[in-house]
C-alpha positions as CSV (number, residue, x, y, z in Angstrom):
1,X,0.0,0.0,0.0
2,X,1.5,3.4,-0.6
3,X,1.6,6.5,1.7
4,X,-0.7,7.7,-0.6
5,X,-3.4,5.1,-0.4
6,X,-2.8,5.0,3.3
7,X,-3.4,8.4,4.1
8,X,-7.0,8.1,2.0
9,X,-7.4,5.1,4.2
10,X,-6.7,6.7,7.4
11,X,-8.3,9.7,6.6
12,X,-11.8,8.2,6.1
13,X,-11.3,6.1,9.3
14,X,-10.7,9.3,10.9
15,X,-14.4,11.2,9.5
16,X,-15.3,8.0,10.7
17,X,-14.6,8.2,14.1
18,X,-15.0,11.9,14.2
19,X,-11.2,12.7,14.8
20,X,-11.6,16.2,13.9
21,X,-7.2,17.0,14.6
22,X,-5.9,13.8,13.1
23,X,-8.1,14.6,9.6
24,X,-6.7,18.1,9.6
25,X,-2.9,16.7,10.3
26,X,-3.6,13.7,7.5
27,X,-5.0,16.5,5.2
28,X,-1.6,18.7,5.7
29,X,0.7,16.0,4.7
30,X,-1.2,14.9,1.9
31,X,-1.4,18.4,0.5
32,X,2.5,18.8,1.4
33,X,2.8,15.6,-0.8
34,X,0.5,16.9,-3.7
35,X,2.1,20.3,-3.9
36,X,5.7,18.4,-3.9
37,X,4.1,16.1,-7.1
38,X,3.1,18.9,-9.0
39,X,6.3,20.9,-8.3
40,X,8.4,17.8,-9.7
41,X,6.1,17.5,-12.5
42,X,5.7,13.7,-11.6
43,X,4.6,11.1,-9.4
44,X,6.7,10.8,-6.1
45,X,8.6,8.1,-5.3
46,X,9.1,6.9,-2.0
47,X,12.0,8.4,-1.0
48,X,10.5,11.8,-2.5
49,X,7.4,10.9,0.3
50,X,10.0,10.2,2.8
51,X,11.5,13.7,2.5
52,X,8.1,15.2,2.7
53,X,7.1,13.7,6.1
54,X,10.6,14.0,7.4
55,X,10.3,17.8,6.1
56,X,6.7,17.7,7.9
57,X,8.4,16.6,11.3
58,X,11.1,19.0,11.1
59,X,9.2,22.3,10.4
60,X,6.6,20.2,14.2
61,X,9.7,20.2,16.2
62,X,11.1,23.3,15.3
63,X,7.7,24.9,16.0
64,X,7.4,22.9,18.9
65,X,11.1,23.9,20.7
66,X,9.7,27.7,19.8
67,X,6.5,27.4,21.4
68,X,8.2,25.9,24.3
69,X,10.6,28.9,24.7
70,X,7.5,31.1,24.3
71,X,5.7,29.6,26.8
72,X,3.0,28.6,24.9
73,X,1.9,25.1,26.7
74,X,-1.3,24.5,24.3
75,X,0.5,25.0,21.3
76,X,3.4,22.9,22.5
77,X,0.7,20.3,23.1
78,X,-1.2,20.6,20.0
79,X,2.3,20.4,17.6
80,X,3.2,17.8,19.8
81,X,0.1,15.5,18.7
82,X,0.7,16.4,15.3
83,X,3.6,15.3,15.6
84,X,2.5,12.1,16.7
85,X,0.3,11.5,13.7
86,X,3.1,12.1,10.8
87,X,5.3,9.9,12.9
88,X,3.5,7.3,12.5
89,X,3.6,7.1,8.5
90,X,7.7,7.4,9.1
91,X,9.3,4.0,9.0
92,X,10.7,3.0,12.4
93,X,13.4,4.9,13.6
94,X,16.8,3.6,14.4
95,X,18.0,3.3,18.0
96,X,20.8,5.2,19.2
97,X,23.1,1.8,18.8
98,X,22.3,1.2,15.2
99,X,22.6,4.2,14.2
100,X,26.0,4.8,15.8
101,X,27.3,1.5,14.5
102,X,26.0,2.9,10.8
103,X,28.0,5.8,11.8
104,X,31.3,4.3,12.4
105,X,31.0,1.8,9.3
106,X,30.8,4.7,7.0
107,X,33.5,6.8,8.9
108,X,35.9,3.4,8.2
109,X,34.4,3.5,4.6
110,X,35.2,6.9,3.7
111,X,38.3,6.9,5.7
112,X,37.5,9.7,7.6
113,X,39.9,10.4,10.3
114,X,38.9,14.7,11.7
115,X,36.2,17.0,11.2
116,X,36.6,18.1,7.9
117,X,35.4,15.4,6.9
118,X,32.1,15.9,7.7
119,X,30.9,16.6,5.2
120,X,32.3,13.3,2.9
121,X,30.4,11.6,6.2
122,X,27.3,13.2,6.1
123,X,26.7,12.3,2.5
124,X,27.4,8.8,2.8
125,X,25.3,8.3,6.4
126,X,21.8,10.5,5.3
127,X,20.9,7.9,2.4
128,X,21.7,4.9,4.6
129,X,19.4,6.5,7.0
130,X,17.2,8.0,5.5
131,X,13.6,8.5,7.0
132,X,15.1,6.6,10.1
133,X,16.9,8.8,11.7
134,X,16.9,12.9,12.4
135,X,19.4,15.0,10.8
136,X,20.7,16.4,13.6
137,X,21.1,13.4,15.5
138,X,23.5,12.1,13.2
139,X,25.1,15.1,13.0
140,X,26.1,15.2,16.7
141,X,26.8,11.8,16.4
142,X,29.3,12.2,13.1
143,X,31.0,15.3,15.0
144,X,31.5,13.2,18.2
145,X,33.3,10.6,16.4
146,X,35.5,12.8,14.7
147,X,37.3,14.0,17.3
């Protein structure tokens, strides 16, 4: 089943039930992924869909850590179940471990041995991990390994 097809799925179950915030969240990401299909001009694959929803959790938590700093407690909670929701279409993410031992396999891969190679790191870890891991997580965990 694609994302696609799930989303319909889901978003039926949800008039259904009379979940009023998980329709609107479905109805975000499925208009993030149609706007990103007719800006490509073609259908999305599903590492195009992955980058949406991971987009889609990024632009939650960065709203989220601002709301926090603002003080705002019921628009912390509200992104916070939103963010709930699109998480659950992401596949499942990588525990600390794995992705630390990805980490380290591509450091030896690359040969990278200091942190101007982050870069040559970064490149090779994101499509490994893609969808399964945040960004910045593997940054921080690149940078601590290249001591």
């Amino acid at each position: 089943m694609t994302l696609l097809e799930r989303l319909n799925q889901d978003m039926k179950q949800a008039l259904k039930n009379k979940e009023k915030d998980r329709l609107t969240v479905i109805r975000m990401v499925k208009s993030s992924l149609q706007n990103e299909a007719i800006k490509k001009g073609e259908e999305l694959s599903e590492d195009d869909e992955m980058q949406v929803l991971t987009r889609e959790v990024k632009q939650r938590k960065d709203s989220l850590q601002e709301f926090k700093n603002a003080n705002r407690d019921d628009l912390a909670e509200k992104t916070e179940q939103e963010l709930e929701i699109i998480q659950g279409y992401l596949p499942e993410q990588l525990s600390d471990e794995e992705l630390e031992q990805i980490v380290i396999n591509t450091i030896n891969e690359v040969g990278a041995s200091s942190k101007s190679d982050m870069g040559k790191v970064m490149s090779a870890v994101m499509p490994k991990v893609k969808g399964q891991a945040d960004g910045s997580k593997v940054n921080k965990m690149v940078m601590n390994h290249l001591q």
